[in-house]
MARMI-51219 format. One line per 4 residues: their letters; for each residue x, y, z of N, C-alpha, C, O. Coordinates in steps of 0.02 Angstrom, whole numbers. Example, Ala and Ser with C-alpha at 12.3 -4.5 7.8 and 13.67 -1.06 7.14 Angstrom:
! residues 2
as = 660/-284/390/615/-225/390/660/-165/390/712/-166/423; 642/-112/354/684/-53/357/645/2/394/670/57/402
//
This chain:
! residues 255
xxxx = 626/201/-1195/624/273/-1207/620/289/-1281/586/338/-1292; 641/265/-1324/660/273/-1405/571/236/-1401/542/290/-1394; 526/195/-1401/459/201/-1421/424/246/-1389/372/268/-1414; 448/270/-1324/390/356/-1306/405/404/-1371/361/430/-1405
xxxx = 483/411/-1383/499/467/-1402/473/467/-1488/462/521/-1517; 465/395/-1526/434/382/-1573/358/424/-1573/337/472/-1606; 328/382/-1519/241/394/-1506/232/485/-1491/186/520/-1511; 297/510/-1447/250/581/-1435/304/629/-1547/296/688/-1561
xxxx = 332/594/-1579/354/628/-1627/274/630/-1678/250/678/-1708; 247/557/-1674/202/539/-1736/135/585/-1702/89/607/-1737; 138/594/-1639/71/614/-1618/69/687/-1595/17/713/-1576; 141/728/-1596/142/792/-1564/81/824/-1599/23/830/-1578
xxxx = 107/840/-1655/23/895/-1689/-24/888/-1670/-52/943/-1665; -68/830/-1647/-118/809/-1643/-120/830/-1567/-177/843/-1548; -69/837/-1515/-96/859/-1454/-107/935/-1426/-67/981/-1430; -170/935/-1398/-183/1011/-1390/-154/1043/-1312/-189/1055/-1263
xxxx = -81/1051/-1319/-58/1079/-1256/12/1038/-1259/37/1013/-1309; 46/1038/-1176/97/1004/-1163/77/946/-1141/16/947/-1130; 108/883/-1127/102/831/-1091/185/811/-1075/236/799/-1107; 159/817/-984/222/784/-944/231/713/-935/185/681/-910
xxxx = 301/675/-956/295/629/-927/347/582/-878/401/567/-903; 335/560/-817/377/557/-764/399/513/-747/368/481/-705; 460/492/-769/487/433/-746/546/439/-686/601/466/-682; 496/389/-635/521/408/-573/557/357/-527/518/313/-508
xxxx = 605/352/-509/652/312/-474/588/264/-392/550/294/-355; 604/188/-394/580/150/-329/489/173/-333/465/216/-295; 457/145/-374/403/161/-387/350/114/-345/295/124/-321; 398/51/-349/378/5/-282/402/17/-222/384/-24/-179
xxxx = 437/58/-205/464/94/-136/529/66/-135/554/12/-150; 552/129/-110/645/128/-108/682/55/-56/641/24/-22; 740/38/-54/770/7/-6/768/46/53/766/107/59; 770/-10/107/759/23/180/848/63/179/906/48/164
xxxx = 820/102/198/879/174/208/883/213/143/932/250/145; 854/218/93/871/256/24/787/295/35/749/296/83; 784/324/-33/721/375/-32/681/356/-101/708/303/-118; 630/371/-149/609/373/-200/560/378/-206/528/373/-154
xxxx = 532/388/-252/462/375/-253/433/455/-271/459/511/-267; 364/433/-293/315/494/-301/323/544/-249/313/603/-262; 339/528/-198/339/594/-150/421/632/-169/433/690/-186; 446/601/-164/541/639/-176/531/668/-257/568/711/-280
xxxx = 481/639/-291/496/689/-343/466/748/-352/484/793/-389; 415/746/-311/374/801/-278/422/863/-239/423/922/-255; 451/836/-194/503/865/-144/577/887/-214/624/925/-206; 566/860/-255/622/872/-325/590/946/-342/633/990/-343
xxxx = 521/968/-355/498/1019/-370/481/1013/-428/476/1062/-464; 468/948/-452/443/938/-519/385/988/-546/382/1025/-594; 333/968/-485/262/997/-519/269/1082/-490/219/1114/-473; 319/1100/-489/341/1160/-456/352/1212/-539/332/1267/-559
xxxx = 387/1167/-561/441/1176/-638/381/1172/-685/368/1220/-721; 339/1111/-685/290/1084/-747/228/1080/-717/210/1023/-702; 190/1126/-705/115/1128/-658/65/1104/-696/21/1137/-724; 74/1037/-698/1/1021/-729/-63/1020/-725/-77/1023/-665
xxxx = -119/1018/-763/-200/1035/-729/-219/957/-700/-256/953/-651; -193/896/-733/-223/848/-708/-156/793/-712/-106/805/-746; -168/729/-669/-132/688/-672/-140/616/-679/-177/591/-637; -109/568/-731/-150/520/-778/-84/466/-744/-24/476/-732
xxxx = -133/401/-734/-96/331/-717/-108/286/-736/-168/274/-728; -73/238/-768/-97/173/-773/-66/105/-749/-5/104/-739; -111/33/-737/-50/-10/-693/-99/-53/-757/-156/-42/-776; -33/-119/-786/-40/-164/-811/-71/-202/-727/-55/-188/-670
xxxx = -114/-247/-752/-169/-264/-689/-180/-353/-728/-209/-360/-782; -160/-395/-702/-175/-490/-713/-230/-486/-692/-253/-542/-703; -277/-449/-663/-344/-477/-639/-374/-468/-696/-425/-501/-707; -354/-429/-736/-421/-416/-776/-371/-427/-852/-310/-427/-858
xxxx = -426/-437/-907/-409/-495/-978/-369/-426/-1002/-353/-377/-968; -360/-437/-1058/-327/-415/-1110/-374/-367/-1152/-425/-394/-1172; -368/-312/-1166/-430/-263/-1170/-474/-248/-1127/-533/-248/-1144; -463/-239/-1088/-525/-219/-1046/-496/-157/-992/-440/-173/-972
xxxx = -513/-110/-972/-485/-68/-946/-532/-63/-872/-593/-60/-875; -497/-62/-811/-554/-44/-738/-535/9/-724/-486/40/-745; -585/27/-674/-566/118/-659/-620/94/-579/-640/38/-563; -630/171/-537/-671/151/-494/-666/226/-495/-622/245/-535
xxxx = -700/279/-462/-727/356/-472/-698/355/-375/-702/309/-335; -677/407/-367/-667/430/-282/-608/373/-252/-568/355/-295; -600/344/-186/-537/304/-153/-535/232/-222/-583/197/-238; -475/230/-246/-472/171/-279/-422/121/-252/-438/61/-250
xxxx = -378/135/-236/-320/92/-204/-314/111/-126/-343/159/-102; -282/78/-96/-288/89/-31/-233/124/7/-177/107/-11; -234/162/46/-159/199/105/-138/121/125/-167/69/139; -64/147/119/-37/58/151/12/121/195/24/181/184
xxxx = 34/59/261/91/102/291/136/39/349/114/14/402; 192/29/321/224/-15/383/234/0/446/260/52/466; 207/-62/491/222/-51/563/291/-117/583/314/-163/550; 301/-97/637/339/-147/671/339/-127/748/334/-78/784
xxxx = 350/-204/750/327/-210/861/390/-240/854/431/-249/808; 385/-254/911/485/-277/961/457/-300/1011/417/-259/1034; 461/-362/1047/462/-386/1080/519/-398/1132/575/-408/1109; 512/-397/1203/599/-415/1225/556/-458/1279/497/-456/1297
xxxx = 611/-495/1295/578/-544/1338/661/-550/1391/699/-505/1410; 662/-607/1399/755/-625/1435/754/-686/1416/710/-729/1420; 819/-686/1389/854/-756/1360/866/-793/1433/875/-771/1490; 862/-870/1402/891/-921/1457/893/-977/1403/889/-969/1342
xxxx = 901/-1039/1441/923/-1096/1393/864/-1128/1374/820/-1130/1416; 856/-1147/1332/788/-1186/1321/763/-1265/1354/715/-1302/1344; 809/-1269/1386/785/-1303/1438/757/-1287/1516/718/-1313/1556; 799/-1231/1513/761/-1196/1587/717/-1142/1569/746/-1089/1582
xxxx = 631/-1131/1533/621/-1084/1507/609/-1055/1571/617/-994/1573; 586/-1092/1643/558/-1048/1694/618/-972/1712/603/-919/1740; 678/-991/1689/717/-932/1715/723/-870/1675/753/-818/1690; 689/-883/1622/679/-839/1565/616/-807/1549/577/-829/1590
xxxx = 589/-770/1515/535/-753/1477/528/-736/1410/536/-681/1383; 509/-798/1381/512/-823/1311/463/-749/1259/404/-734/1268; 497/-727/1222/467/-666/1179/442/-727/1096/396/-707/1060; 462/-764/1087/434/-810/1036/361/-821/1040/319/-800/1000
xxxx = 347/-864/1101/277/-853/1125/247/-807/1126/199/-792/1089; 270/-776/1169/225/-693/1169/222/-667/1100/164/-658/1082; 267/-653/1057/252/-665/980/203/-688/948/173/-652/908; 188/-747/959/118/-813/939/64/-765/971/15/-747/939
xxxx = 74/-749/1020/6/-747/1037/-5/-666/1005/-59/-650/981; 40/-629/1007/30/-557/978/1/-550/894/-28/-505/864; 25/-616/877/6/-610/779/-84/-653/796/-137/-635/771; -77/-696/830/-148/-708/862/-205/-668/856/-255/-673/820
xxxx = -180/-615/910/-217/-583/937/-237/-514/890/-287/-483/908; -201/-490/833/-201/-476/799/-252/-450/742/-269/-397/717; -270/-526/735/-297/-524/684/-361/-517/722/-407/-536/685; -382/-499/773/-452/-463/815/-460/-399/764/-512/-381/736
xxxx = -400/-374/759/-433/-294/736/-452/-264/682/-449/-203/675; -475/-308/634/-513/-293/575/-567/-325/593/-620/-294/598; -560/-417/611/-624/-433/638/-666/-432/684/-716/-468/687; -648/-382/735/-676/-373/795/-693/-286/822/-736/-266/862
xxxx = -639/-247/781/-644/-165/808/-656/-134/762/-678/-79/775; -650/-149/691/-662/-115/652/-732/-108/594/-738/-150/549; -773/-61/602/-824/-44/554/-822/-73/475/-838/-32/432; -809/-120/460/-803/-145/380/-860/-139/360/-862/-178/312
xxxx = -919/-112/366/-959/-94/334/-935/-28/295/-945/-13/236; -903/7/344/-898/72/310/-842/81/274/-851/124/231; -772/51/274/-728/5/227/-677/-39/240/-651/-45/295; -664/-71/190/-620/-118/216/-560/-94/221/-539/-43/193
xxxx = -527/-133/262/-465/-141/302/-409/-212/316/-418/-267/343; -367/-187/292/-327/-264/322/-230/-246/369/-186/-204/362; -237/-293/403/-190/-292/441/-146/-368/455/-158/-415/493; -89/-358/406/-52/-426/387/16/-417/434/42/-365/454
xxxx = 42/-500/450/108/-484/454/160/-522/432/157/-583/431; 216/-485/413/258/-524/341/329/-551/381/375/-589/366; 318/-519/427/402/-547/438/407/-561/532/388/-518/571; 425/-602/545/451/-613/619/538/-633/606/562/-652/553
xxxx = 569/-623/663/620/-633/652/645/-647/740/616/-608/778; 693/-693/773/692/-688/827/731/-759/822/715/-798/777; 775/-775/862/814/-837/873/880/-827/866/910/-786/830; 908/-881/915/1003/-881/892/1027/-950/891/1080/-972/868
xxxx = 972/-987/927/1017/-1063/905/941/-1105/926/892/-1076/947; 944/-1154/919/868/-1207/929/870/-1232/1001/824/-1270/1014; 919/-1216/1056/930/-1245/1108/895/-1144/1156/859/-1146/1206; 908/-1105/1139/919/-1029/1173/863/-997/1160/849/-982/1102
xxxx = 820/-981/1217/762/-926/1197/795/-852/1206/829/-837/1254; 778/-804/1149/802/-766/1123/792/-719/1181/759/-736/1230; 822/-653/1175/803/-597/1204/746/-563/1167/705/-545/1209; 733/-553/1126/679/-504/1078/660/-554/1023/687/-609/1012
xxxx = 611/-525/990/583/-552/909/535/-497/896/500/-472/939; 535/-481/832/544/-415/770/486/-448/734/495/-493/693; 414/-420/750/374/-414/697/372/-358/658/362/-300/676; 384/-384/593/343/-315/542/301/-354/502/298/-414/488
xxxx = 256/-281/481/199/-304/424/168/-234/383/199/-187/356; 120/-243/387/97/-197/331/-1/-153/346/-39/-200/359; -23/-115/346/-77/-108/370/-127/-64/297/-109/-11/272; -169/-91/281/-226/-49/208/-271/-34/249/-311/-64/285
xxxx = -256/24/235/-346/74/238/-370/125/181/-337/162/145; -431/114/185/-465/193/147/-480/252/181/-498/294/140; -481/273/239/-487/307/292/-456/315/324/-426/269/351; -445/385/340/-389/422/387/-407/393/455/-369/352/480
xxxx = -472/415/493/-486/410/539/-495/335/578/-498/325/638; -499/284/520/-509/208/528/-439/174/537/-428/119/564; -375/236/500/-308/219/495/-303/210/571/-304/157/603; -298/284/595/-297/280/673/-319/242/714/-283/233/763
xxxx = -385/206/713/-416/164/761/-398/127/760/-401/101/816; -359/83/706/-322/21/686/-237/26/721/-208/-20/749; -209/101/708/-137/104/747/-143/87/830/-109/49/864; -210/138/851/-208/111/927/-238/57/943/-217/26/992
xxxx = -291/31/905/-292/-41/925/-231/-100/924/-216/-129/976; -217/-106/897/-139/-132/869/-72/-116/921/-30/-155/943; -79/-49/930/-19/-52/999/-59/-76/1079/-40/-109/1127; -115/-44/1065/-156/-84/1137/-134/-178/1120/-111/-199/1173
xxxx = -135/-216/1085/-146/-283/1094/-62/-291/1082/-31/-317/1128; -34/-276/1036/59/-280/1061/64/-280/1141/83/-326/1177; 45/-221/1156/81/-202/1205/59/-247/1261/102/-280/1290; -28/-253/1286/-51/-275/1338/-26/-358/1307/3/-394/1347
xxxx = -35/-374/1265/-36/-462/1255/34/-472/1278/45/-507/1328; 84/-442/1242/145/-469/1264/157/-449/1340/196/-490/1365; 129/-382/1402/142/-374/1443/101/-440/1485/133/-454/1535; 54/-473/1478/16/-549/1483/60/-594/1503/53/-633/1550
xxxx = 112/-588/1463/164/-654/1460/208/-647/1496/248/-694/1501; 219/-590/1531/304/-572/1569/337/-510/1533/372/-465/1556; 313/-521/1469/380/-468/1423/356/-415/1411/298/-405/1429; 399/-354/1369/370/-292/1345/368/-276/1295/416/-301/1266
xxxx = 333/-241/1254/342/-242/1179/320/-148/1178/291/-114/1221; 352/-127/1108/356/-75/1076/334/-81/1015/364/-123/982; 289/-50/987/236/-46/921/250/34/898/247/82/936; 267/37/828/263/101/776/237/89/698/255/47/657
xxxx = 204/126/696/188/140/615/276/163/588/318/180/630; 290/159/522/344/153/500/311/263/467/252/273/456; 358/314/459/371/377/453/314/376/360/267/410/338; 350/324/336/344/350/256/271/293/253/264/237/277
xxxx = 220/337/208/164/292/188/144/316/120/159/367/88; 97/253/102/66/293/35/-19/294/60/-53/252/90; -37/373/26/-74/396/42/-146/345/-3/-134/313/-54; -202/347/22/-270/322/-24/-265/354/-112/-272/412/-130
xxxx = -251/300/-150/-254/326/-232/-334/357/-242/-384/324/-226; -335/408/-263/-400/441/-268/-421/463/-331/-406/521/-349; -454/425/-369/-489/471/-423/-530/540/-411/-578/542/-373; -507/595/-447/-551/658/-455/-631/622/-487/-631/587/-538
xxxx = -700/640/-443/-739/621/-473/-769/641/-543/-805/611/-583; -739/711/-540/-760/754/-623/-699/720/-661/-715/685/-709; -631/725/-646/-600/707/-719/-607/633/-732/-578/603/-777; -644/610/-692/-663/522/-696/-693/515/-758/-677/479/-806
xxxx = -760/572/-748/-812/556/-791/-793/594/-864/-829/589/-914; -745/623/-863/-723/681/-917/-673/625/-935/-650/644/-989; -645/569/-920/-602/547/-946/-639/475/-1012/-621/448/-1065; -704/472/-959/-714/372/-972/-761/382/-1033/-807/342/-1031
xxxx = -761/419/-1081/-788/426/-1138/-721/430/-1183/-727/423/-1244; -681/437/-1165/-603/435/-1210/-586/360/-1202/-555/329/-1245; -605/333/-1151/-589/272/-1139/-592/211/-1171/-555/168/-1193; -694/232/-1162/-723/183/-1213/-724/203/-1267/-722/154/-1305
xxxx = -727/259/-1299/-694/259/-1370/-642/206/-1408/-651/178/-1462; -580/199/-1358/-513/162/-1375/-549/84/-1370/-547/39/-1412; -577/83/-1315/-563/-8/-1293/-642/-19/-1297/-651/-72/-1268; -711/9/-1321/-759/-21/-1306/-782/-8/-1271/-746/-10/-1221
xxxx = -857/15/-1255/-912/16/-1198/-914/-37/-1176/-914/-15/-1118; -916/-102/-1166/-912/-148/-1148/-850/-153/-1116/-854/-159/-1055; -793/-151/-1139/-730/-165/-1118/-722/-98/-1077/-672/-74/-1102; -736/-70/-1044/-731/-8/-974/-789/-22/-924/-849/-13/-933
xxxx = -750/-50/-856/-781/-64/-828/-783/-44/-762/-725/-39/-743; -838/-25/-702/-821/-6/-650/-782/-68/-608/-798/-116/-643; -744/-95/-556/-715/-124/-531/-717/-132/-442/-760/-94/-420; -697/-153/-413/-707/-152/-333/-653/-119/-302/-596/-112/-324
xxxx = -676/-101/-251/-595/-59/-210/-547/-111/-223/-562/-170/-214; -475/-88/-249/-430/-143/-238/-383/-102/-160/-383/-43/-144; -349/-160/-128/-335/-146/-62/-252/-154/-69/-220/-173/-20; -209/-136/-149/-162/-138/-156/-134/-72/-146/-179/-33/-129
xxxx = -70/-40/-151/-69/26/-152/-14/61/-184/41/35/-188; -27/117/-207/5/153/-252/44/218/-238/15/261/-204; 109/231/-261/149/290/-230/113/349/-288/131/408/-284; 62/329/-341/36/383/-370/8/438/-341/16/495/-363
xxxx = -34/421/-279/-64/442/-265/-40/517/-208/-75/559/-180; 45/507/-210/49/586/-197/24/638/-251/13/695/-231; 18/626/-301/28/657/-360/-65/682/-370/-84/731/-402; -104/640/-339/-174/649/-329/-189/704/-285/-241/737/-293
xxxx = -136/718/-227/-129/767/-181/-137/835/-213/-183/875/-205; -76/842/-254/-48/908/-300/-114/919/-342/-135/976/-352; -142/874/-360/-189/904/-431/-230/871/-441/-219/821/-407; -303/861/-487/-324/799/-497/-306/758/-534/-287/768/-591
xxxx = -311/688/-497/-290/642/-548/-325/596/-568/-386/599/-557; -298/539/-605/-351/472/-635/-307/393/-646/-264/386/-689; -328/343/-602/-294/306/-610/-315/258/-631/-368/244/-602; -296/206/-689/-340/162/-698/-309/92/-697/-258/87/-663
xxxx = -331/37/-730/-300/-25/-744/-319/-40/-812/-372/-20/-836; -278/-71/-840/-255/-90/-917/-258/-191/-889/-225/-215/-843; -300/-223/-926/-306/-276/-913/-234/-327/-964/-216/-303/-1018; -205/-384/-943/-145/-397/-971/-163/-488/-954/-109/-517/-947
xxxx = -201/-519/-948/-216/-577/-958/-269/-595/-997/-329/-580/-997; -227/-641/-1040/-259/-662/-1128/-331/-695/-1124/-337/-749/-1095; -376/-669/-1148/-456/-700/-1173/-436/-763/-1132/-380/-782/-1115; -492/-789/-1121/-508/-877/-1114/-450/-896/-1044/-456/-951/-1018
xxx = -399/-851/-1018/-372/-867/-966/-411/-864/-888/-449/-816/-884; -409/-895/-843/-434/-863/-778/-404/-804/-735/-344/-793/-730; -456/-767/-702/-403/-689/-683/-430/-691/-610/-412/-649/-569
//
């Protein structure tokens, strides 16, 4: 804080207007049960108090060298949003699985089957999409098939409407794959998401001549959708905004 407050003392005169700047609590998203993020400061009434005309981002980015700045004009980062399925099956001993119905398996085959729905239902011509999963959880001893097992994961899109085709594809193959096996399963998108990071296409182009000024025509470069995602992009909602990448791996390294 003492080098912002240096940088906006040496540079106030020189700026024509106000500039807000927001430092905002869980920027990588809050703990499960807490709140933060670009949207709660929104819901704070920030841009309520300080109405700005436009809104400026930047992410230190390893893909790209050291000077070099990426940008992309319209969807740049992707809507991410957690789901989780539940599986229940009936415990028995793991030696008698016939008296049971094993949800582990049905599990296997649900992360399986899965991965059909980017490569099989979904239009990737028109954009990409991915559908990962990060966590299973399910067991109580190496001898006992469980009652349930707890997938979560994570789902990127650039599209609202592609979001959707992907939620019901996804509970269609939960639900029918594990009903396949004996058991039942329950599939939800998780309440809180981050929305598609969106460059304004005018303040894009109103910006990237300030750009290359600083770092070089050469060093500003257009870039590919990245399919990571950003809580900036409530803030793209409110007003236009611009998000870019600041490259942070040294000359002569690989990125």
């Amino acid at each position: 804080l003492m080098g912002v407050a240096e940088v906006l003392a040496k540079s106030r005169e020189s700026l024509r207007g106000s500039v807000l700047f927001v430092f905002q609590p869980a920027e990588e998203g809050a703990p499960p049960g807490e709140v933060g993020g670009a949207s709660e400061m929104l819901k704070a009434g920030i841009f309520e108090k300080y109405r700005p005309e436009a809104a400026f981002g930047l992410h230190a980015w390893a893909s790209l060298n050291t000077g070099t700045i990426g940008y992309r004009s319209g969807p740049f980062m992707a809507g991410s949003q957690q789901w989780r399925a539940v599986i229940t099956g009936k415990q028995t001993h793991g030696s008698r699985p016939w008296q049971g119905t094993d949800p582990i398996v049905a599990a296997a085959q649900v992360v399986n089957a899965l991965q059909t729905v980017v490569s099989r239902q979904v239009d990737i011509t028109q954009n990409p999409a991915v559908v990962s999963v990060g966590i299973i959880e399910g067991g109580v001893r190496n001898n006992i098939i469980p009652d349930t097992v707890e997938l979560i994961g994570t789902v990127r899109t650039f599209d609202a409407k592609q979001k959707q085709q992907i939620h019901d594809a996804m509970k269609r193959i939960v639900e029918n794959t594990a009903g396949a096996t004996g058991a039942s399963a329950t599939f939800e998108f998780e309440q809180y998401h981050n929305p598609v990071t969106y460059n304004d296409p005018a303040l894009t182009a109103r910006v990237l001549p300030s750009l290359r000024k600083v770092a070089g025509e050469a060093n500003v470069r257009e870039i590919p959708l990245i399919t990571g995602a950003e809580d900036f992009a409530y803030y793209g909602q409110k007003v236009p905004s611009f998000f870019f990448m600041v490259g942070v791996t040294p000359a002569g390294t690989n990125v």
